[in-house]
Structure formats: structure tokens, C-alpha cells
SETOR-26127 format. One line per field, with one value per residue: residue number from 1; chain; residue in three letters; x, y, z of N, C-alpha, C in turn. Coordinates in Angstrom, 2 decimals, padded with zeros to 5 digits, m for minus. Example, Ala and Ser with C-alpha at 12.3 -4.5 7.8 and 13.67 -1.06 7.14 Angstrom:
BEGIN
seq = c(1_2)
mol = c(A_A)
type = c(Ala_Ser)
n_x = c(013.19_012.85)
n_y = c(m005.69_m002.25)
n_z = c(007.80_007.08)
ca_x = c(012.30_013.67)
ca_y = c(m004.50_m001.06)
ca_z = c(007.80_007.14)
c_x = c(013.20_012.90)
c_y = c(m003.30_000.03)
c_z = c(007.80_007.87)
//
This chain:
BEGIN
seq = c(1_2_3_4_5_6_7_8_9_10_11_12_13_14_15_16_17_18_19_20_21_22_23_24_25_26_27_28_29_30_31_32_33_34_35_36_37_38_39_40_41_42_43_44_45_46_47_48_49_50_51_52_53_54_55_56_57_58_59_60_61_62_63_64_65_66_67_68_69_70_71_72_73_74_75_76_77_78_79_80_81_82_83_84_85_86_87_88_89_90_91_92_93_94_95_96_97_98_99_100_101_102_103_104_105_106_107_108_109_110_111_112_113_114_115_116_117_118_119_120_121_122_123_124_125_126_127_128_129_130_131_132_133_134_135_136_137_138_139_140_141_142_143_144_145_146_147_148_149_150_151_152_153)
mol = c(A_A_A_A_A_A_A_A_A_A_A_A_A_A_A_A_A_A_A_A_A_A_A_A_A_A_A_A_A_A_A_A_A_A_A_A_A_A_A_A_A_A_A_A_A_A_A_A_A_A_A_A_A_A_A_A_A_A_A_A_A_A_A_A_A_A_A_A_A_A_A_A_A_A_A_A_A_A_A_A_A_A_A_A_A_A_A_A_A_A_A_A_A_A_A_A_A_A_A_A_A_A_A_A_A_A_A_A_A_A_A_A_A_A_A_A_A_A_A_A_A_A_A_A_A_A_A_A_A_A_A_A_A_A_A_A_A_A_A_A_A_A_A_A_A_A_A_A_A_A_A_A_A)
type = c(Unk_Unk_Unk_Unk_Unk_Unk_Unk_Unk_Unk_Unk_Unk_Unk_Unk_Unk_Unk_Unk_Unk_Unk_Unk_Unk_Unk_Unk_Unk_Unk_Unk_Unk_Unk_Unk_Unk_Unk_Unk_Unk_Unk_Unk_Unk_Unk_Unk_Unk_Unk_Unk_Unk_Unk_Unk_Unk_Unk_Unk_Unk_Unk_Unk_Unk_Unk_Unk_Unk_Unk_Unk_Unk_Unk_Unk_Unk_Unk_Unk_Unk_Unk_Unk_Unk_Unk_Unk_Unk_Unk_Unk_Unk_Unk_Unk_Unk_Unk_Unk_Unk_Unk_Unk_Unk_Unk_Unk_Unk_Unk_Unk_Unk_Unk_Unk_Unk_Unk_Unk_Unk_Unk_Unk_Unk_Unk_Unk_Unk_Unk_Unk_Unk_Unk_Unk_Unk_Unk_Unk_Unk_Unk_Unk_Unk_Unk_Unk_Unk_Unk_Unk_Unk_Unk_Unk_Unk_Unk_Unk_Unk_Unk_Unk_Unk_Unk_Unk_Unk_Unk_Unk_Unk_Unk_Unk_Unk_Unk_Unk_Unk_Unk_Unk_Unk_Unk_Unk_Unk_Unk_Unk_Unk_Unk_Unk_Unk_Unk_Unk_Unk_Unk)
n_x = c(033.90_036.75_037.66_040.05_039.00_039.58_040.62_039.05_038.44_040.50_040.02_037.01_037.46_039.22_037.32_035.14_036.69_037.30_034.21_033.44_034.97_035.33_032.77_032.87_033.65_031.52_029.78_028.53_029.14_027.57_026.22_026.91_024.60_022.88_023.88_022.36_021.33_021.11_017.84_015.43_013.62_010.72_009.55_007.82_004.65_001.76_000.60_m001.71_m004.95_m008.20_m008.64_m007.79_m007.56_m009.16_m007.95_m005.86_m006.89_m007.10_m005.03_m003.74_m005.70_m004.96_m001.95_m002.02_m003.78_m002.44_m000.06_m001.50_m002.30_000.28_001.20_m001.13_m002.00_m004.82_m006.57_m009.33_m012.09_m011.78_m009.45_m008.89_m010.46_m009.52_m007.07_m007.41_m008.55_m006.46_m004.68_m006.41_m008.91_m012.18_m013.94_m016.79_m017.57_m017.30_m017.98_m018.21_m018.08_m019.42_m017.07_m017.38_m019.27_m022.92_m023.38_m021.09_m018.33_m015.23_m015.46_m014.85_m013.96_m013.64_m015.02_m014.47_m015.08_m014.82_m016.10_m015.97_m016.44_m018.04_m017.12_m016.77_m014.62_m013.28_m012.10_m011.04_m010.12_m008.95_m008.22_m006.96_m005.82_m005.04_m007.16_m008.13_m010.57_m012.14_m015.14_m018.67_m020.87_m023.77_m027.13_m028.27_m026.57_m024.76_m022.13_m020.80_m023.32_m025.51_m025.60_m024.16_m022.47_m021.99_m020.13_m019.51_m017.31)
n_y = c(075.32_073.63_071.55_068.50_065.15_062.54_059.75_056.69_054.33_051.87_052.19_051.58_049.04_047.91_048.17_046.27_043.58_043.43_043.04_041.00_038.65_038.29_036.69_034.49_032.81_032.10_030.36_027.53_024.15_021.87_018.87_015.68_013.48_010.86_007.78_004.77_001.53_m000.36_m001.68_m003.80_m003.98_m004.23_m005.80_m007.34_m007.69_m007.42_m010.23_m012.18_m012.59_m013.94_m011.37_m009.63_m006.74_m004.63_m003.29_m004.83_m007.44_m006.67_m006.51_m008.62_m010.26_m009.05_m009.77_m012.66_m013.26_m012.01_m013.43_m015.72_m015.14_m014.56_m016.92_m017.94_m016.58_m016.23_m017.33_m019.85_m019.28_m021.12_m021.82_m019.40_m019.31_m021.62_m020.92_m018.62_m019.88_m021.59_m019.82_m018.98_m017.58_m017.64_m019.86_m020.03_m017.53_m016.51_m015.32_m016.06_m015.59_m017.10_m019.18_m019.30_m018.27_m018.09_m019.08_m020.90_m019.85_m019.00_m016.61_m013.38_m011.97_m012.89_m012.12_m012.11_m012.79_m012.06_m011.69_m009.63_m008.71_m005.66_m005.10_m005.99_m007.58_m007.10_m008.66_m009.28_m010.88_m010.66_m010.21_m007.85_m008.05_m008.22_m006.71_m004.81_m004.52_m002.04_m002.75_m001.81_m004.12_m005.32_m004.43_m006.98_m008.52_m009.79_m009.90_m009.05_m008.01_m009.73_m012.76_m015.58_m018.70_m021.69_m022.23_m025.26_m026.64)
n_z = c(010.81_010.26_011.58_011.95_011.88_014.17_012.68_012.33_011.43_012.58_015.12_015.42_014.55_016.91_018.66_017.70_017.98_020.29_021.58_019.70_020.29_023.18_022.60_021.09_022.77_024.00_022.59_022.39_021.46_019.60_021.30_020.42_019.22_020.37_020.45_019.56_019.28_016.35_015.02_014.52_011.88_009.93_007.01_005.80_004.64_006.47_008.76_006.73_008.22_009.37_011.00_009.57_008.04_005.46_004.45_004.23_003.47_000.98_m000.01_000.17_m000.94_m004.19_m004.20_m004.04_m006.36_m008.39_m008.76_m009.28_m011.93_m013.21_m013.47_m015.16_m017.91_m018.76_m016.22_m015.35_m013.83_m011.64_m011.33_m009.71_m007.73_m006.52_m005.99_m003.91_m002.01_m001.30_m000.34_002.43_002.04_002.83_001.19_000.69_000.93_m001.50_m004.97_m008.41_m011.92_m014.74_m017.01_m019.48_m022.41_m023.19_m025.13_m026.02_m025.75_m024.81_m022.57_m022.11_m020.16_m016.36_m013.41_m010.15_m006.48_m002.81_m000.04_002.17_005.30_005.67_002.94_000.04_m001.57_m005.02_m007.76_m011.48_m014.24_m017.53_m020.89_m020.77_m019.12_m015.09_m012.95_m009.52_m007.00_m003.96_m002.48_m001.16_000.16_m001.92_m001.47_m001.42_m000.09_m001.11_m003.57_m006.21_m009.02_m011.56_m013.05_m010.92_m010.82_m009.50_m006.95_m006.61_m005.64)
ca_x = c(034.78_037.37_038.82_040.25_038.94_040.23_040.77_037.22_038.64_041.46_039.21_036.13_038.00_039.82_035.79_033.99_037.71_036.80_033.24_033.40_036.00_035.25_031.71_032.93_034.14_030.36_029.25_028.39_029.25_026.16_026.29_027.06_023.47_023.23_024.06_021.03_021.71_019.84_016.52_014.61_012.24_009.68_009.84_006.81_003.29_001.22_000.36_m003.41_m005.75_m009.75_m008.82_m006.99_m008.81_m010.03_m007.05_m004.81_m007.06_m007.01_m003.23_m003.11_m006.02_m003.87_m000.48_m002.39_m004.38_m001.16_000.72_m002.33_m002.35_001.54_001.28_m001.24_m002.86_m006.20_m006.95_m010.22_m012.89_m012.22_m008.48_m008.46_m010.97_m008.50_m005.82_m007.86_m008.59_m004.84_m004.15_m006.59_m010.00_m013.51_m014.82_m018.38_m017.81_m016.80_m018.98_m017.30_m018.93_m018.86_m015.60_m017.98_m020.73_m024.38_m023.01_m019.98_m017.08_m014.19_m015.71_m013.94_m013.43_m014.10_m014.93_m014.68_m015.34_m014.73_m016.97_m015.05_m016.91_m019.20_m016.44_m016.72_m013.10_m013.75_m011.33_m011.21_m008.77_m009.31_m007.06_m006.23_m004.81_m005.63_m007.55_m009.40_m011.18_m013.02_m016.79_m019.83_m021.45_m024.37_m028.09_m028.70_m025.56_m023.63_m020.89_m021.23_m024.41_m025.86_m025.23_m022.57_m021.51_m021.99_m018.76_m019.29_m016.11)
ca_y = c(074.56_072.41_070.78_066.77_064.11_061.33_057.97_056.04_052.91_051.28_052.16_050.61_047.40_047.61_047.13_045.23_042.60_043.53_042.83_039.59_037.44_036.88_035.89_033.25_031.72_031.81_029.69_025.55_023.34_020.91_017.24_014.66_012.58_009.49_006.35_004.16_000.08_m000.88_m002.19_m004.55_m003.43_m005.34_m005.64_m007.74_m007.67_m007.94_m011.55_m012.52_m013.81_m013.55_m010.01_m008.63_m004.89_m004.92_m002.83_m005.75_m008.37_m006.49_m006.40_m010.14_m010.76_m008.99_m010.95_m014.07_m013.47_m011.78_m015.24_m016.44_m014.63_m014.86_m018.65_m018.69_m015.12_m015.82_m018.38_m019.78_m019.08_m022.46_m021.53_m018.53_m019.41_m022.29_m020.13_m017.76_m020.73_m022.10_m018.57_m018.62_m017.30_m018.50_m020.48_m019.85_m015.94_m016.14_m015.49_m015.77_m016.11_m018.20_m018.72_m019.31_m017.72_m018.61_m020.10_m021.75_m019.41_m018.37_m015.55_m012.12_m011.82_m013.35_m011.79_m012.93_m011.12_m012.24_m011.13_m009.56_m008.41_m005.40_m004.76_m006.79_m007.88_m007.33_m008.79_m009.32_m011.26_m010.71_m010.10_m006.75_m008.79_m007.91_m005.83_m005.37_m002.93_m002.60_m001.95_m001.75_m005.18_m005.06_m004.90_m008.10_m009.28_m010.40_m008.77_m009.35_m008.04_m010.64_m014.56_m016.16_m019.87_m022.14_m022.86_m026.32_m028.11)
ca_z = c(011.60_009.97_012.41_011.46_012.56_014.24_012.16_012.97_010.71_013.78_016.70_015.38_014.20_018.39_019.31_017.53_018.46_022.19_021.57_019.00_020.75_024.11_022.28_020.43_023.37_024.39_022.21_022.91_020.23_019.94_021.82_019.61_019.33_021.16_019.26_019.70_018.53_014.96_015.77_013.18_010.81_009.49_005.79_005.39_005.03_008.13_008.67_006.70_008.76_009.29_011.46_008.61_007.44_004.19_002.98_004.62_003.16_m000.66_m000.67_000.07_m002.75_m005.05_m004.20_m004.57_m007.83_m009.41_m008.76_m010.65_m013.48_m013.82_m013.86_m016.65_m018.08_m018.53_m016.19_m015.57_m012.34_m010.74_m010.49_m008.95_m006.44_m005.69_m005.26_m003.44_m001.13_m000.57_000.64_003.34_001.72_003.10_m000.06_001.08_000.91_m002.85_m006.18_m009.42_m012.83_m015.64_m017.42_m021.10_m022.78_m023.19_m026.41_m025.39_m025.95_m023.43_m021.40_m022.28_m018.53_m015.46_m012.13_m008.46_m005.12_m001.20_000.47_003.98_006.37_004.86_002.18_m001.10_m002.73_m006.23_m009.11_m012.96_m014.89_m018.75_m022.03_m020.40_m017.26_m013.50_m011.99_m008.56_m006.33_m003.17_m002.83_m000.27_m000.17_m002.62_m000.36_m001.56_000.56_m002.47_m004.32_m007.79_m010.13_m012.19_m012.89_m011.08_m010.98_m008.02_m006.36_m006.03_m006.25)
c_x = c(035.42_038.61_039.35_039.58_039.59_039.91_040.11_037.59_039.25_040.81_038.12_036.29_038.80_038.16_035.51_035.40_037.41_035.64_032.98_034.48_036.09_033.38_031.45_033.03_033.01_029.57_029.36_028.45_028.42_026.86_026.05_025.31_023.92_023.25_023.27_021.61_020.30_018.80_016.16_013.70_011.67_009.91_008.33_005.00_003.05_000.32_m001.16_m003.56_m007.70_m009.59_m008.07_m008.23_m008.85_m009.09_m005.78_m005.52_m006.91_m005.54_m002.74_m004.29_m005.04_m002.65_m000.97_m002.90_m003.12_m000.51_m000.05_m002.29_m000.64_002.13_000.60_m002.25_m004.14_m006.72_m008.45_m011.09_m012.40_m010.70_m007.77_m009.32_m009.83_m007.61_m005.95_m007.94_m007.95_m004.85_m004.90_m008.06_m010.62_m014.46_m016.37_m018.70_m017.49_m018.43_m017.86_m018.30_m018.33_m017.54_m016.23_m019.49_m021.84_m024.38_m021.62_m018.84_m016.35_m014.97_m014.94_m013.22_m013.80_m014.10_m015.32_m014.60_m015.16_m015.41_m016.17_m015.73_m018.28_m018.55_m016.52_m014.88_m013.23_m012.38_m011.35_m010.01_m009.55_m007.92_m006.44_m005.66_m005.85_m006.03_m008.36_m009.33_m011.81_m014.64_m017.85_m020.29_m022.77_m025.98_m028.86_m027.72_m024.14_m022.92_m021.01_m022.93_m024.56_m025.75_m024.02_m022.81_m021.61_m020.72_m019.36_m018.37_m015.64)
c_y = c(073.51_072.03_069.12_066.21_062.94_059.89_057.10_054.26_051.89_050.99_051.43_049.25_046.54_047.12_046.45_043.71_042.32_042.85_041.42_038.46_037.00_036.35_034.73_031.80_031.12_030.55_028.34_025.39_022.27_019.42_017.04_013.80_011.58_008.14_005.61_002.52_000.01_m001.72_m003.19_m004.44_m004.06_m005.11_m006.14_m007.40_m008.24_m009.61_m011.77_m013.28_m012.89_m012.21_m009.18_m007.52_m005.45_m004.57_m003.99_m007.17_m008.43_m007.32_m007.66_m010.66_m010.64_m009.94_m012.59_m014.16_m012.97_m012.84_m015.60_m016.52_m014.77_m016.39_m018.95_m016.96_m015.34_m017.00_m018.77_m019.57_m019.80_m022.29_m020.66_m018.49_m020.15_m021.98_m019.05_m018.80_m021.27_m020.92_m018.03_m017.91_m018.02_m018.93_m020.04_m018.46_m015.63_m016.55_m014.81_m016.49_m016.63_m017.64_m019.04_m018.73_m018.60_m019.59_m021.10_m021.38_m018.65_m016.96_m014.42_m011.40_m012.56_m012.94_m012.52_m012.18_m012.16_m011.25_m010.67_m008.53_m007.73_m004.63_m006.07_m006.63_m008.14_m007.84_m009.15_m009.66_m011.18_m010.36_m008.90_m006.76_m008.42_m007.24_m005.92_m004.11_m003.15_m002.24_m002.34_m003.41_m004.73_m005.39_m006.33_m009.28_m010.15_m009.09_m008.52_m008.98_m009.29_m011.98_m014.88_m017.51_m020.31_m022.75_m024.30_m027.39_m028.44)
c_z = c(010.74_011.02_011.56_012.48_012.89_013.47_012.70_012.54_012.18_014.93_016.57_015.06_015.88_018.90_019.24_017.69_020.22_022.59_021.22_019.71_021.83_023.94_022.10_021.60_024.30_024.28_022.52_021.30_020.84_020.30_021.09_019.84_019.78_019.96_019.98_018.62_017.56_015.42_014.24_013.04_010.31_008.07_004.95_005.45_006.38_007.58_008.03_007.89_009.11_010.10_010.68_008.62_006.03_003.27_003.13_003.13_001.21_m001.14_m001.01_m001.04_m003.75_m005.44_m004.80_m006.35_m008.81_m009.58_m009.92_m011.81_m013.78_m014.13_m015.24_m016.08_m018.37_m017.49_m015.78_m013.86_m011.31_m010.38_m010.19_m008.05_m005.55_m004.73_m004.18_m001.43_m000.11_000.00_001.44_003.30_001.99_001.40_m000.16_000.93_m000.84_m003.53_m006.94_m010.62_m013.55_m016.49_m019.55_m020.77_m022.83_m024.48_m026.72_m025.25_m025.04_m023.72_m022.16_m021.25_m017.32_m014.07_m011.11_m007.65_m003.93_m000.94_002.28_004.47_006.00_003.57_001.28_m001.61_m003.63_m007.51_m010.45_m013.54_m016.37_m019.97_m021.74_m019.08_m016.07_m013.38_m010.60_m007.87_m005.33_m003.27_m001.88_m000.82_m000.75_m000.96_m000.31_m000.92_m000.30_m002.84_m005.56_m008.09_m011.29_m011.98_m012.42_m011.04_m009.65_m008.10_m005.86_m006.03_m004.75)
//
């Protein structure tokens, strides 16, 4: 059988025109989102105070003892309790050791701790600058291992 066939190209391009175009007119174009007025965002730390968390109360150690150390880089026990103090720290919860040796010579470091709640606030200022960390209060209720230094000023 050779018959011809009819020309398949014209007729299938008359459909799928029949088919695709009153589709289009199906479609929804998406609602615009609602415009909503700018709100204000907080920018700051959450306020210290004795119900801070522990990771509230680090952040504001930090801020404070960094001040410290950017005022003077090594400075000594007595003023970074101070400063620990001005910004709202219980004096009575601190241990910080001596700022000289057993033989009289500047310290190589000096650590201090707050004691908050059953979280120790541990820090270290020395010739390799700042550091600090948190840590379980020790079972002896203190923060610090070994000799510290009576805060008595």
C-alpha cells in the first residue's frame, strides 16, 4: 500500500494552538504579598542582670574584661575584679589569684571566675591576652583549683 499521507506538521501545530491558548488564560498570576510596616529589631544584648543565663552572663564577662584588657594588656587581679564589679558582678562570688609569684615576680597569668549559679565564669588575662570559658562549679563550691587571693578591698 502506498498510499500518501496527509501533512501531520499544520494539523498538529492547529491543536496543540486549540489546546495551549485557552490554557494560558487559566492561569492566576500570584497576589502581590502584603506590605507589612518595619518593626524594630533589637540590636543589643539582652539587658545583664542577676536572671541573666550563664551564656547571657559569659557574653557580658567577656565585654567587660575585653574593655579591660584593651585599657591596659596585662592588667592586674584587683582591676578586673573592679571592673567586673562596676558592671554588676557579686564581689563575694569572685576568686582570682595572685597577680606575683612566691618570689615576687609579675604572675605569667592571672585567673578569675564568678561564680553564677552552678556555672563557674572562668577567665585568664596573660601575655597571650584574653581568654575565658565556662565550667561546672568545682565540689568544693569554688571555681578555681589552688591558691587564690582574698578579695578584700
Amino acid at each position: 500500500m502506498t498510499g500518501s499521507r496527509p501533512p501531520r506538521g499544520p494539523a498538529l501545530a492547529a491543536i496543540l494552538l486549540a489546546v495551549v491558548v485557552p490554557l494560558v488564560g487559566c492561569t492566576s498570576s500570584p497576589e502581590p504579598a502584603p506590605t507589612t510596616p518595619p518593626t524594630a529589631i533589637s540590636t543589643g544584648a539582652p539587658a545583664f542582670s542577676s536572671e541573666s543565663t550563664t551564656a547571657e552572663a559569659l557574653a557580658h564577662f567577656d565585654e567587660v574584661n575585653a574593655a579591660t584588657v584593651a585599657a591596659n594588656a596585662r592588667p592586674g587581679g584587683r582591676a578586673v575584679v573592679d571592673a567586673l564589679v562596676a558592671a554588676g558582678f557579686d564581689k563575694s562570688t569572685m576568686q582570682v589569684t595572685a597577680d606575683t609569684t612566691s618570689i615576687g615576680r609579675d604572675a605569667d597569668s592571672v585567673q578569675f571566675s564568678v561564680l553564677w549559679g552552678q556555672d563557674c565564669l572562668i577567665g585568664q588575662v596573660s601575655g597571650a591576652g584574653y581568654t575565658s570559658q565556662t565550667a561546672p562549679v568545682l565540689g568544693t563550691g569554688a571555681c578555681l583549683v589552688g591558691s587564690t587571693r582574698a578579695i578584700d578591698w
